[in-house]
Backbone bond lengths (Angstrom), bond angles and torsions (degrees), N, CA, C in turn:
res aa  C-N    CA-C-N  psi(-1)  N-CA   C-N-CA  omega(-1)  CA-C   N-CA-C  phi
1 X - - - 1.465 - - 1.530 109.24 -
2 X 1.602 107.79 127.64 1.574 93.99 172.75 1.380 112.93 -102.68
3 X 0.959 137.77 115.37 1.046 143.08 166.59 1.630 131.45 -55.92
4 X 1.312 102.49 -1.97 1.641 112.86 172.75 1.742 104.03 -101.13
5 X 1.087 115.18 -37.85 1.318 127.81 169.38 1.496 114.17 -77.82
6 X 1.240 131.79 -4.88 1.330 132.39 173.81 1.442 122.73 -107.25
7 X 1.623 98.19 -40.65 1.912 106.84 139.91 1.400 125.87 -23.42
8 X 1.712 99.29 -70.37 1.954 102.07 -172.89 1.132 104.93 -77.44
9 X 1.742 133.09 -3.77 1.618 123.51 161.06 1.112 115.18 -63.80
10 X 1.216 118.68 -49.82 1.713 137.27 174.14 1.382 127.96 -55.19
11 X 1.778 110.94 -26.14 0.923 103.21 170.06 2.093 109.89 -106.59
12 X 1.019 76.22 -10.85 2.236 77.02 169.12 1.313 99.66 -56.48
13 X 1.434 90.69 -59.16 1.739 91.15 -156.10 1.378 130.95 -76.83
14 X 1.762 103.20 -8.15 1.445 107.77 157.67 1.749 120.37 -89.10
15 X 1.111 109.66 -23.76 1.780 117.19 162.83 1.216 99.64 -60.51
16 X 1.175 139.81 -110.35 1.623 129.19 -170.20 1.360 116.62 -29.62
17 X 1.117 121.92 -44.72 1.757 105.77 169.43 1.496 109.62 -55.21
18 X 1.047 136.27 -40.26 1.089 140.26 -166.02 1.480 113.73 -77.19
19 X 1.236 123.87 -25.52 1.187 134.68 -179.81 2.061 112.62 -89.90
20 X 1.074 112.39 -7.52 1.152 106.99 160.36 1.869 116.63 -86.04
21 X 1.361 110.39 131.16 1.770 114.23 -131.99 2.248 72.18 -87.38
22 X 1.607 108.83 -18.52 1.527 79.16 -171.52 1.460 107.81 -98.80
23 X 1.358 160.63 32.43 1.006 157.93 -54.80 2.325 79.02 143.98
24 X 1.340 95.99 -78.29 1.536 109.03 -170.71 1.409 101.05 -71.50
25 X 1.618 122.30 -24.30 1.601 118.00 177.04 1.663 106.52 -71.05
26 X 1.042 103.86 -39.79 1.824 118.68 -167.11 1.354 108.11 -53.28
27 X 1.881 94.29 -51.76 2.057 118.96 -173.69 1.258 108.04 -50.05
28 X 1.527 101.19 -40.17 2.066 96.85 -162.16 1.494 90.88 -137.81
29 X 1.281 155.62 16.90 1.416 132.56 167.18 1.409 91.23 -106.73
30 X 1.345 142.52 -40.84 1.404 122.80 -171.84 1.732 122.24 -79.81
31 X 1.197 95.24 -26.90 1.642 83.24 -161.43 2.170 94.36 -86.35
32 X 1.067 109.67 -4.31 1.533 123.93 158.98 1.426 102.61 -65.77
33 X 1.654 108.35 -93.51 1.574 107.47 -175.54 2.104 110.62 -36.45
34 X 0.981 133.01 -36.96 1.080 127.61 -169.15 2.002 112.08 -74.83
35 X 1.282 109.54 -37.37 0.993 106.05 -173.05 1.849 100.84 -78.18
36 X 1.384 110.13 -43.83 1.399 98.44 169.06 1.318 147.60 -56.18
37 X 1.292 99.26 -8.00 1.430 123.41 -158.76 1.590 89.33 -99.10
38 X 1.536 122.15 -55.10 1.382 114.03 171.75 1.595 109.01 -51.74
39 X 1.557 111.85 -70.56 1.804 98.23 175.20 1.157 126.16 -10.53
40 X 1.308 113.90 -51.34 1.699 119.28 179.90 0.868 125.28 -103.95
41 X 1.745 131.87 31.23 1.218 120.33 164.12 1.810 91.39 -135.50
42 X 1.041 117.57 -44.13 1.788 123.46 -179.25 1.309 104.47 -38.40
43 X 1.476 105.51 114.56 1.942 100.75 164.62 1.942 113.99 -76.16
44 X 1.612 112.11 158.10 0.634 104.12 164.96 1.476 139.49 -89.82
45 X 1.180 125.44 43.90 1.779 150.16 -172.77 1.679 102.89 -58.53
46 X 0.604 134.52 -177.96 1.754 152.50 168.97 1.729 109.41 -123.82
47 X 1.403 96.31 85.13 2.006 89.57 169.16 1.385 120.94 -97.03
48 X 1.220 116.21 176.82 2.004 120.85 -167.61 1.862 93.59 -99.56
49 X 0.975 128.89 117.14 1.933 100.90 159.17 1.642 81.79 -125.90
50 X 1.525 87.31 -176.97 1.961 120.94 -179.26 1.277 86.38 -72.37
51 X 1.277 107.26 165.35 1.335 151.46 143.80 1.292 126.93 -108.40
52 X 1.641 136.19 61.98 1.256 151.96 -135.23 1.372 95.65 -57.77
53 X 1.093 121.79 -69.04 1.612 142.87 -170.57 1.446 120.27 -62.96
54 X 1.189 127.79 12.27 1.483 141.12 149.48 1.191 135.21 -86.17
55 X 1.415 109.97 150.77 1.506 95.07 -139.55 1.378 109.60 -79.91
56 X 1.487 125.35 -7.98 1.418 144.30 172.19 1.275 108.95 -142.52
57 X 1.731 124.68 136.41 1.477 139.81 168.86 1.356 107.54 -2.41
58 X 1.094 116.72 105.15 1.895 113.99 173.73 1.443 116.82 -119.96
59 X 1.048 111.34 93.20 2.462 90.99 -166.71 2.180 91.46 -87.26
60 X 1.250 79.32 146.23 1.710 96.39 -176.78 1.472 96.03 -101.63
61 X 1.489 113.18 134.96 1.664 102.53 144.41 1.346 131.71 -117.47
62 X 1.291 123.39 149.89 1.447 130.38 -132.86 1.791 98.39 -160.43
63 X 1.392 104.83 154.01 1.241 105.50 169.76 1.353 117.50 -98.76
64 X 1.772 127.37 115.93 0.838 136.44 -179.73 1.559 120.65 -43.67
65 X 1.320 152.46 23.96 1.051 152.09 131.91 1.817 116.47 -92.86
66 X 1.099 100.09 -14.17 1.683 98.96 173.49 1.187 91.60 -89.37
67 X 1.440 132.85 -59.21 1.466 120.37 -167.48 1.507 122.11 -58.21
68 X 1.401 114.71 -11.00 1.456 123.01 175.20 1.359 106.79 -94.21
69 X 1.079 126.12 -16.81 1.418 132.73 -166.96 1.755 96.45 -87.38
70 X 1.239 117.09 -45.82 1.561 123.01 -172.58 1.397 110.29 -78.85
71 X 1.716 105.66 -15.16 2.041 97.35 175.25 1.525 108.07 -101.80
72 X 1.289 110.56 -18.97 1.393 113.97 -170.17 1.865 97.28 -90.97
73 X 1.135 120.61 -24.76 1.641 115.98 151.60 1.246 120.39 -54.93
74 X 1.545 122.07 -57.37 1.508 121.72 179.65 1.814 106.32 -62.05
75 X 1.273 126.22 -51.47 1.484 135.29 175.89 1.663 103.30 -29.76
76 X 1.779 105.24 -63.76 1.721 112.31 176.63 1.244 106.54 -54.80
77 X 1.340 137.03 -61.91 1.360 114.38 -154.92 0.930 99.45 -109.21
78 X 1.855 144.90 37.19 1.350 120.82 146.09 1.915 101.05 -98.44
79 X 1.241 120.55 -13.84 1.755 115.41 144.64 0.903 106.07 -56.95
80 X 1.663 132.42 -91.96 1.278 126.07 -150.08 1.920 121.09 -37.22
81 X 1.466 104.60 -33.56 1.008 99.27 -172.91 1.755 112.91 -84.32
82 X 0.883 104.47 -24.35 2.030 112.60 177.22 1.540 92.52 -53.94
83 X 1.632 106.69 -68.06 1.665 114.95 -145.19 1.456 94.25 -54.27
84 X 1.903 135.14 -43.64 1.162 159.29 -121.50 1.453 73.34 -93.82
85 X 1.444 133.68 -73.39 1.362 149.82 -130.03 1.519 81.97 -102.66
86 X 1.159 153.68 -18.24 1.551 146.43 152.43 1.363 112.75 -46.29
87 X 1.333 98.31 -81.19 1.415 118.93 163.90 2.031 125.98 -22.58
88 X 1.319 96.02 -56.74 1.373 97.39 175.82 1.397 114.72 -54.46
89 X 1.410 103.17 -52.12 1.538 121.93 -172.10 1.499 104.69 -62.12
90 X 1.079 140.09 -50.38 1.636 152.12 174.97 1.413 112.02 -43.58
91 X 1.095 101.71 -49.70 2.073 125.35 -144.64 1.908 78.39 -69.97
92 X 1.461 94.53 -65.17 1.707 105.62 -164.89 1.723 124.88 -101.80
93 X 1.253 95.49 25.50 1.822 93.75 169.27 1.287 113.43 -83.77
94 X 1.471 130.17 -17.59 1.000 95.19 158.84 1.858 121.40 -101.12
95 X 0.817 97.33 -21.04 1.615 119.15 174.27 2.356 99.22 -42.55
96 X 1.283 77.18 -29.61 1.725 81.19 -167.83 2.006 100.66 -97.06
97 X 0.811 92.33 -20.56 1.545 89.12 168.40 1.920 117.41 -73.57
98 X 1.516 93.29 -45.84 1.967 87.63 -177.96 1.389 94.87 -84.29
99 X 1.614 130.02 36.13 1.595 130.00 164.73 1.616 82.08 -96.22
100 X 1.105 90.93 -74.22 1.536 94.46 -169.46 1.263 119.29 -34.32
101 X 1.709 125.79 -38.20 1.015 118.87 -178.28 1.748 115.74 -81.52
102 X 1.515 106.86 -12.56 1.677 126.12 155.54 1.676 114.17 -59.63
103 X 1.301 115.19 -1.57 1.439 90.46 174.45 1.800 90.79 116.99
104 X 1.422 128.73 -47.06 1.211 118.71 -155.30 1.510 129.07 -71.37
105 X 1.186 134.97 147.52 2.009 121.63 -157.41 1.824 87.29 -89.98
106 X 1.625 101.73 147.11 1.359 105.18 -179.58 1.657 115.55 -76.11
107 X 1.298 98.70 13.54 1.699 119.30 176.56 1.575 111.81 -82.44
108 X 1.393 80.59 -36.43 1.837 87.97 -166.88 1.561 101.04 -76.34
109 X 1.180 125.25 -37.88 0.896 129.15 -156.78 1.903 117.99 -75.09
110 X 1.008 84.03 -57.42 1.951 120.73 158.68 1.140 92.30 -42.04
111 X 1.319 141.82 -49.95 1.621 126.13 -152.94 1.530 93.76 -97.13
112 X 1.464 115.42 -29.44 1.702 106.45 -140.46 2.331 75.78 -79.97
113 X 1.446 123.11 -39.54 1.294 124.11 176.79 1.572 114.98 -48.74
114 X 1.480 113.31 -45.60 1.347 125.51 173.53 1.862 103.92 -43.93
115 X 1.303 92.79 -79.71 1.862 107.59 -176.79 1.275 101.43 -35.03
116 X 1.261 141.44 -53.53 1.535 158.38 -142.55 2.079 96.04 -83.96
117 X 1.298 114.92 -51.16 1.199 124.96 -172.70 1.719 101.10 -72.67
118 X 1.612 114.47 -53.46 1.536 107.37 -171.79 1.162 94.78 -68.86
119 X 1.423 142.26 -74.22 1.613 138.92 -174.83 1.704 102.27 -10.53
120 X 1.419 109.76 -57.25 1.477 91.38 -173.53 1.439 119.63 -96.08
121 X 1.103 119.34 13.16 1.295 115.59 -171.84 2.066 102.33 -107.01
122 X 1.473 104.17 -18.38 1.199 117.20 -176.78 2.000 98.47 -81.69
123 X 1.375 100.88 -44.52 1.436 108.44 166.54 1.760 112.34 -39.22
124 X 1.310 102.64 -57.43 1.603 106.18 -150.69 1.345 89.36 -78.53
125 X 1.212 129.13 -16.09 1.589 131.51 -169.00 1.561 108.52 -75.41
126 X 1.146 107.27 -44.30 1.384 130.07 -171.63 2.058 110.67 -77.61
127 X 1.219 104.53 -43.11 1.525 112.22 157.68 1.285 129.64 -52.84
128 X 1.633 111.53 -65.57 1.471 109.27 144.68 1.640 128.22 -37.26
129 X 1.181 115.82 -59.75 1.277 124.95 -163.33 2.070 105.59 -52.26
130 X 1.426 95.79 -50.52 0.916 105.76 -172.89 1.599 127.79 -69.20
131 X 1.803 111.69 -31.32 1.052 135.76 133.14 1.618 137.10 14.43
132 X 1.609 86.52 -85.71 1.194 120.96 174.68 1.012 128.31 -43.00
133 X 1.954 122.23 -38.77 1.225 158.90 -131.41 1.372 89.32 -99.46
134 X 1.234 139.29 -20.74 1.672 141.99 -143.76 1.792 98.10 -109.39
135 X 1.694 102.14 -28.87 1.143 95.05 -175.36 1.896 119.94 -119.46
136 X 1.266 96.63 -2.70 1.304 97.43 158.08 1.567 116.75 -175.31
137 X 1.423 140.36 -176.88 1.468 111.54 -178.21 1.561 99.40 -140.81
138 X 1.539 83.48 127.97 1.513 88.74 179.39 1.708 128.74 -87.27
139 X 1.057 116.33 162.61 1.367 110.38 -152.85 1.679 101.04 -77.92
140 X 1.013 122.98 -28.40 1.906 110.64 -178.94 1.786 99.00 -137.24
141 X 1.539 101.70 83.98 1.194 110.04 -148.07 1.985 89.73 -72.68
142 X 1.038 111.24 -37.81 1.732 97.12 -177.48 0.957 115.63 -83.38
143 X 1.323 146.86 -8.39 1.630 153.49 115.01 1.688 122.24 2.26
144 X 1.594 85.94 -54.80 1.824 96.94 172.17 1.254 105.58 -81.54
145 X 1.226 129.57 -37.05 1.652 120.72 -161.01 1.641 93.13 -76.94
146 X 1.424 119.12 -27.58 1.811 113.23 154.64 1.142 119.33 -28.88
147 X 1.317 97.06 -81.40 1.963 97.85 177.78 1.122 113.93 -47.29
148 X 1.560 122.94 -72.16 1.394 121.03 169.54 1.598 121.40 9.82
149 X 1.960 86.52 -72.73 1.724 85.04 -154.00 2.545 101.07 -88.52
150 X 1.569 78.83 -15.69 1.516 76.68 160.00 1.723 123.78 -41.80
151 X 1.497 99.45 -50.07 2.027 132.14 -147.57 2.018 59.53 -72.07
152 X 1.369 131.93 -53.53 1.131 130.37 -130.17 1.699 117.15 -61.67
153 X 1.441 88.13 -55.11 1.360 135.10 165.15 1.600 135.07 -37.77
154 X 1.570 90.39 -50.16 1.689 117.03 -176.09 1.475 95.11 -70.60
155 X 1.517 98.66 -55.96 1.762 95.92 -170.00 1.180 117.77 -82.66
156 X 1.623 136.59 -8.43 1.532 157.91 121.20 2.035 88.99 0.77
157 X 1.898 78.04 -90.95 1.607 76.48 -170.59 1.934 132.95 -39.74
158 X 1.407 87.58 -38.54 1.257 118.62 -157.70 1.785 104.11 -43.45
159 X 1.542 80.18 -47.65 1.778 96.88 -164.33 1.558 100.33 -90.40
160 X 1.489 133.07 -19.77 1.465 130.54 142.84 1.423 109.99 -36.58
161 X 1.251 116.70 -50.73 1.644 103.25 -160.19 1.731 107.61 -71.55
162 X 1.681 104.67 -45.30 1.102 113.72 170.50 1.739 120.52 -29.30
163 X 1.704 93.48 -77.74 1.743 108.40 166.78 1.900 98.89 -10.92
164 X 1.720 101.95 -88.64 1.206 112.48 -164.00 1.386 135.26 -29.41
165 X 1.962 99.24 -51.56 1.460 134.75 168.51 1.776 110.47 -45.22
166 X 1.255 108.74 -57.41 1.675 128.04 -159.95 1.554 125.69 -107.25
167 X 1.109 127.92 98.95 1.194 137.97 -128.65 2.155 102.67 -88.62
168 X 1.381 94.15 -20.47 1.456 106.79 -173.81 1.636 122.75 -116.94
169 X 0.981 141.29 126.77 1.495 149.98 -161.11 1.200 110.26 -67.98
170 X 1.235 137.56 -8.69 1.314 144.47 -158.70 1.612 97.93 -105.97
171 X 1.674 97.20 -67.19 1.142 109.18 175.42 1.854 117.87 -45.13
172 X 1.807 112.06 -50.53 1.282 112.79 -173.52 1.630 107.51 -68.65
173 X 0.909 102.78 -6.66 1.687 101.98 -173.76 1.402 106.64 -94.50
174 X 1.048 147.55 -28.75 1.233 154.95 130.62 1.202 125.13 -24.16
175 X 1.321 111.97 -58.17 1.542 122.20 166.31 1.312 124.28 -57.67
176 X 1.323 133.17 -41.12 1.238 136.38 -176.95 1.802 111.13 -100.66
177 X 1.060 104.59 -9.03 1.727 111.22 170.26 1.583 96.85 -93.70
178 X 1.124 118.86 -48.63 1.982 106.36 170.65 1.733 121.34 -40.71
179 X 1.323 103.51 -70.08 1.297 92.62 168.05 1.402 132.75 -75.15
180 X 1.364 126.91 -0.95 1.191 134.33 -176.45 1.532 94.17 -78.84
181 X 1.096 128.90 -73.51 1.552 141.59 164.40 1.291 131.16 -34.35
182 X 1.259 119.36 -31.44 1.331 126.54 135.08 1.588 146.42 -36.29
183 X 1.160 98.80 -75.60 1.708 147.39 179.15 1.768 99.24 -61.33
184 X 1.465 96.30 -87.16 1.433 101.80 -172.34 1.637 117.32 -64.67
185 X 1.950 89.88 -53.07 1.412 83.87 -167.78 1.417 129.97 -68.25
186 X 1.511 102.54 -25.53 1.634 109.14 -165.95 2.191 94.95 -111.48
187 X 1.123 110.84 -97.48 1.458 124.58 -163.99 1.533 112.04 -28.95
188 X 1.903 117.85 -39.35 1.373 89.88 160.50 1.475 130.04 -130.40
189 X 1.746 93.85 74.58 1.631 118.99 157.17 1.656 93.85 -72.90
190 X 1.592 99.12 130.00 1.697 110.34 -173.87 1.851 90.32 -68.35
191 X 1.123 150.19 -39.51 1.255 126.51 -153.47 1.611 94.54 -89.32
192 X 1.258 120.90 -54.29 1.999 104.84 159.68 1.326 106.16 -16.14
193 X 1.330 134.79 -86.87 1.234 160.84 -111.18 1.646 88.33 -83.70
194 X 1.241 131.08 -43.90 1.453 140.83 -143.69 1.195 94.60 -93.03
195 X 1.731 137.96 -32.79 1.138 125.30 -167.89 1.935 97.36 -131.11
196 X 1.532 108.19 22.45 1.734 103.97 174.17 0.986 111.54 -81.15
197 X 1.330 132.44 161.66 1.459 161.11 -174.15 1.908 104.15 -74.48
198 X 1.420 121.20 158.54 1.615 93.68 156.09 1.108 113.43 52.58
199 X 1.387 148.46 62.51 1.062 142.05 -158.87 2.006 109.57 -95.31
200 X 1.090 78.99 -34.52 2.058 93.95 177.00 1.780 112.62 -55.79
201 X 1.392 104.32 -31.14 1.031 104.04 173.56 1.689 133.29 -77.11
202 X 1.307 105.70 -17.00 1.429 133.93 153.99 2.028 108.67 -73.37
203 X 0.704 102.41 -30.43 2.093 105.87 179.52 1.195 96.10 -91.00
204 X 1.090 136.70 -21.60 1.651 129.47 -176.65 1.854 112.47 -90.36
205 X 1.086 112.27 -15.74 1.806 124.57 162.92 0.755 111.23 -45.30
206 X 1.519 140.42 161.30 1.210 149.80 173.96 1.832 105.53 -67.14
207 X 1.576 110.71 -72.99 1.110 116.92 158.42 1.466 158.22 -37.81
208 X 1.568 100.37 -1.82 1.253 135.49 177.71 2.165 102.17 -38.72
209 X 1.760 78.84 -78.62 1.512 91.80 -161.48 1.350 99.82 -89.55
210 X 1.213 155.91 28.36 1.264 162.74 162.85 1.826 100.75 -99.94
211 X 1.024 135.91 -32.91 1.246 147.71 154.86 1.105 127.44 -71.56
212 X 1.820 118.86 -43.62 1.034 90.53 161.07 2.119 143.21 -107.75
213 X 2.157 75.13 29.73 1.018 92.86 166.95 1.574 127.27 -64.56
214 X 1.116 97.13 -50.84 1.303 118.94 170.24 1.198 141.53 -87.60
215 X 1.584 141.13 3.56 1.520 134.21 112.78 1.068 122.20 -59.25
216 X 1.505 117.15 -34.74 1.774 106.82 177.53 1.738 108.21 -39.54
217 X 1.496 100.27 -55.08 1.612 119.51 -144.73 1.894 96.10 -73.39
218 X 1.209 89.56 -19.15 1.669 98.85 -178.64 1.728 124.76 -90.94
219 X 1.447 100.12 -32.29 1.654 101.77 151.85 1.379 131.94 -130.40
220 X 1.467 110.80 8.24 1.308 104.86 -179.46 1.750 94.23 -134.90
221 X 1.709 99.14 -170.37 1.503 106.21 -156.15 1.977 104.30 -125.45
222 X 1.631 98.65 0.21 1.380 119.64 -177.15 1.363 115.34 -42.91
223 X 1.300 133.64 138.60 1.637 124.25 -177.85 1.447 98.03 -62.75
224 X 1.256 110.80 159.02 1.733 129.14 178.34 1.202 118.09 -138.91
225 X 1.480 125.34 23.23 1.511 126.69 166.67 1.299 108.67 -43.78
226 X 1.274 101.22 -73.29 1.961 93.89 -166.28 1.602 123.11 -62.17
227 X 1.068 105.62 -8.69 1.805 110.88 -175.02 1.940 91.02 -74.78
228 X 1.766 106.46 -42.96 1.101 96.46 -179.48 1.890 125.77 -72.03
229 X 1.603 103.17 -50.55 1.291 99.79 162.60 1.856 120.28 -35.66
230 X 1.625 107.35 -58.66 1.423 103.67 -166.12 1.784 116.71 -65.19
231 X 1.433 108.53 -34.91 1.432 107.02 -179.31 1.729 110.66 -60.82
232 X 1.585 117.71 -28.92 1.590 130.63 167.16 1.216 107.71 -28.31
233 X 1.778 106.77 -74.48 1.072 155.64 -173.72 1.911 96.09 -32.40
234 X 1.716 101.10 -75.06 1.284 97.03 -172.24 1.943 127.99 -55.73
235 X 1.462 88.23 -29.35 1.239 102.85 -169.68 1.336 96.41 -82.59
236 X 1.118 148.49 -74.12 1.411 131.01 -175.90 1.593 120.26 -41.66
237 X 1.287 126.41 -19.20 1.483 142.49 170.25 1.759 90.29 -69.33
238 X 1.351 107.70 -84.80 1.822 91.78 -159.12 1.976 109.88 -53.09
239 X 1.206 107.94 -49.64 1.594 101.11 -178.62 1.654 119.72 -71.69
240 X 1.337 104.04 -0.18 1.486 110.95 162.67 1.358 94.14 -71.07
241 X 1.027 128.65 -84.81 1.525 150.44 -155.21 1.791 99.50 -62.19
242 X 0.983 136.07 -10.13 1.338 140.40 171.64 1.544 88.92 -104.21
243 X 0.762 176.06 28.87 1.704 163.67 -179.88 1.827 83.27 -132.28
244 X 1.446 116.88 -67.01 1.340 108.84 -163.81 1.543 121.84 -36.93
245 X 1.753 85.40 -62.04 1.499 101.55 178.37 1.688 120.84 -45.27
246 X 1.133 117.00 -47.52 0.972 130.89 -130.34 1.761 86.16 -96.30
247 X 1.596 121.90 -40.55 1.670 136.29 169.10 1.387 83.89 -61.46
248 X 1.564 128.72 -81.74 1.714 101.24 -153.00 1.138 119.69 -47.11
249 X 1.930 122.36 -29.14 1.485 103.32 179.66 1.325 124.38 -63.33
250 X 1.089 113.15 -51.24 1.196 115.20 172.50 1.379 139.19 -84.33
251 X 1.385 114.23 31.66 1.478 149.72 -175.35 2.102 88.29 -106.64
252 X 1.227 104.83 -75.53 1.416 116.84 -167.30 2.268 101.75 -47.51
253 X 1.357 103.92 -34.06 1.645 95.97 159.47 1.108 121.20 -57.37
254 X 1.270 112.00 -52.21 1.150 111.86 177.76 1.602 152.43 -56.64
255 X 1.341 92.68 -25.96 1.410 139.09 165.32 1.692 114.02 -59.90
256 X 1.340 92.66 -58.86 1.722 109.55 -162.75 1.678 103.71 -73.67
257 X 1.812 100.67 -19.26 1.655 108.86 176.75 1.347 112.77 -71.84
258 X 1.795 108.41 -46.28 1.176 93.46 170.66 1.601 157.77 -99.28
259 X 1.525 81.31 36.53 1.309 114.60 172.86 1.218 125.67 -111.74
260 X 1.363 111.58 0.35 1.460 125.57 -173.65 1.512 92.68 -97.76
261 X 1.592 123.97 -52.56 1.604 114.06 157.60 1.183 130.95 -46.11
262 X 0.946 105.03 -27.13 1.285 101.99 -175.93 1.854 121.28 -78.83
């Protein structure tokens, strides 16, 4: 690994990300407009929801503007982070192939995109997280920013694999806003969740245990091993499977170069 050459990957590829002006609108105008937007419409009532991830029926009560405030956080940044991690992957696949054919290892490259995606996704986690703090306080406050950056991560990968998979921006953007909007935004809102049908089919989402990592940890005191094991679980599955893909392609350039010298 060179590490001087994995530096100026890391920093290309976070300069040009950075330089697309909607990229910086997405980072800090939405997950603002969203939390405000709940402030001013969420009553302050006391509702009952589930607690999925306990080990027997538990209903929590909570004030319905905190509890909207903690799904409509996970909703933002398990998008932000797909479209973000789309984007990276899109902008420079091919840009990262005539690296490769520059000399550069498809290791270096892969990692310096990796670093570039958590840096900001650990960012946006931490904005939110911190956020939050202004309007009410949750009881195992770095517990949630767990899930959080889990929710962060999964869909990080998620929209990597996509990138890799889907050759057109239109198309990948579609793909990772479907299930994002689904998943995060709608099926696991805890008061949905408490009175849905089929309930397994809601635990089988990506976002499942990343959510309910993080309301558990925010009003209740319930163990959370497996929300943490399983969200691991998911996330090493999609960015496993985005690393593979994504090395053989640009393994097979590499290949075909040095056979063209030859």
């Amino acid at each position: 690994m060179r590490w001087k050459l994995l530096l100026t990957s890391f920093n290309m590829h976070f300069r040009m990300l950075m330089r697309q002006k909607i990229v910086l609108l997405l980072l800090l105008g939405i997950p603002a407009l969203f939390i405000f937007i709940v402030q001013l419409t969420a009553s302050e009532r006391e509702i009952l929801f589930e607690v999925g991830i306990a080990e027997t029926k538990t209903m929590i009560k909570a004030t319905e503007a905190n509890v909207s405030l903690i799904f409509v956080s996970m909703a933002t940044i398990g998008f932000l982070s797909s479209f973000v991690s789309l984007s990276l992957v899109l902008q420079y696949k091919e840009v990262n192939r005539r690296l490769v054919l520059c000399g550069y290892y498809p290791a270096e490259l892969m990692l310096s995109a990796l670093a570039v995606m958590f840096f900001i996704i650990v960012l946006l986690v931490l904005c939110i997280g911190l956020s939050i703090q202004f309007f009410f306080q949750p009881l195992h406050f770095w517990t949630m920013l767990l899930g959080m950056l889990f929710n962060g991560l999964i869909y990080g990968g998620y929209g990597m694999l996509v990138g890799c998979m889907i050759k057109g921006s239109l198309e990948g953007t579609l793909t990772v806003i479907l299930l994002a909007n689904i998943d995060a935004g709608w099926l696991q809102n805890p008061l949905f969740f408490s009175e849905a049908r089929n309930k397994f089919i809601i635990q089988l989402l990506p976002a499942y245990h990343p959510t309910q990592l993080s309301v558990g940890a925010a009003f209740t005191n319930v163990p959370l091993q497996t929300s943490i094991f399983t969200g691991l679980a998911y996330m090493l599955f999609f960015f496993g499977a985005a690393i593979i893909i994504s090395y053989y392609s640009m393994r097979i350039k590499q290949v075909n170069k040095i056979k063209k010298s030859k």
